[in-house]
N, C-alpha and C positions, 0 to 999 in steps of 0.2 A: 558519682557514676554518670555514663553520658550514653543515652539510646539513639541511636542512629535508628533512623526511619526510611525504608523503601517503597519510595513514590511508584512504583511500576506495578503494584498490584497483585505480585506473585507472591504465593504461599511459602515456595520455596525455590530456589535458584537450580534453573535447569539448563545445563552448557549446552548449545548446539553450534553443532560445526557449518561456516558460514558454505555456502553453496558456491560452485564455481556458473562465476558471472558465463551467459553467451556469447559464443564467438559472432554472433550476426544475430538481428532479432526476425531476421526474413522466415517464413514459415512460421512463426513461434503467432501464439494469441496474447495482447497486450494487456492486462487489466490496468488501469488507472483507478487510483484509491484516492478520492477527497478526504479527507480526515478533520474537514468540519473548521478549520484555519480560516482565516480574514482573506479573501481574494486566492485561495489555494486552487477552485472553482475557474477562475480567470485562467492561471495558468495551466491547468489541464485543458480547456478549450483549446488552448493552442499546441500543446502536446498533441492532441487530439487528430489536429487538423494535420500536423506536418508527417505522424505517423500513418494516417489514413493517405494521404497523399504521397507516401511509399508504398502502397497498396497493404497494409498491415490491418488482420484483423483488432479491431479496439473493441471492450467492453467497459463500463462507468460502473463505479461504486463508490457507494458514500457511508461514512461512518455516522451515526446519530449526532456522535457530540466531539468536541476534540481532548474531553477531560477524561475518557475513558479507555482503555481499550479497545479494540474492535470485535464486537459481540463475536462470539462462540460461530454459529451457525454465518455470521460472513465471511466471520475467516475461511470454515471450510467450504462455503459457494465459493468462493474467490478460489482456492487452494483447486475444485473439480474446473472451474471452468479455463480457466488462462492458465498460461505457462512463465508468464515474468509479470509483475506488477510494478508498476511509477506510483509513488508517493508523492502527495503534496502537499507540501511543510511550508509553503508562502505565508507570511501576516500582511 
């Protein structure tokens, strides 16, 4: 007999349907999510800088660790405050 194991943390498998990307990010609020990655930090700075200088509102977050998911309560501050989120998967 062979147990396969789910790295992702969930109890049980829940489908959601992928969201349709925006046609422009102009008016939209941008969250940037660090997720705790080797130099992931690095390249949100510059994310950072090239969306602010399209006059784009930015806000930062960070996740504690990169071994976990993103605690409960950031998810949903991140989910009321912005409208699209950038991830940063850099090593």
């Amino acid at each position: 007999m062979t147990t396969i194991l789910d790295p992702t943390a969930e109890r049980s498998v829940s489908a959601r349907p992928r969201l349709a990307r925006p046609e422009s990010l102009e008016g939209l609020r941008v969250g940037l999510l660090d997720i705790a990655k080797t130099k992931g930090d690095i390249f949100l700075d510059r994310v950072e800088q090239k969306l602010t200088e399209r006059g784009l509102v930015v806000k930062r977050y960070a996740k504690p660790t990169n071994t976990r998911p993103a605690p409960t309560a950031l998810s949903q501050k991140i989910a009321t405050e912005v409208d699209v989120v950038i991830e940063a998967l850099s090593d």
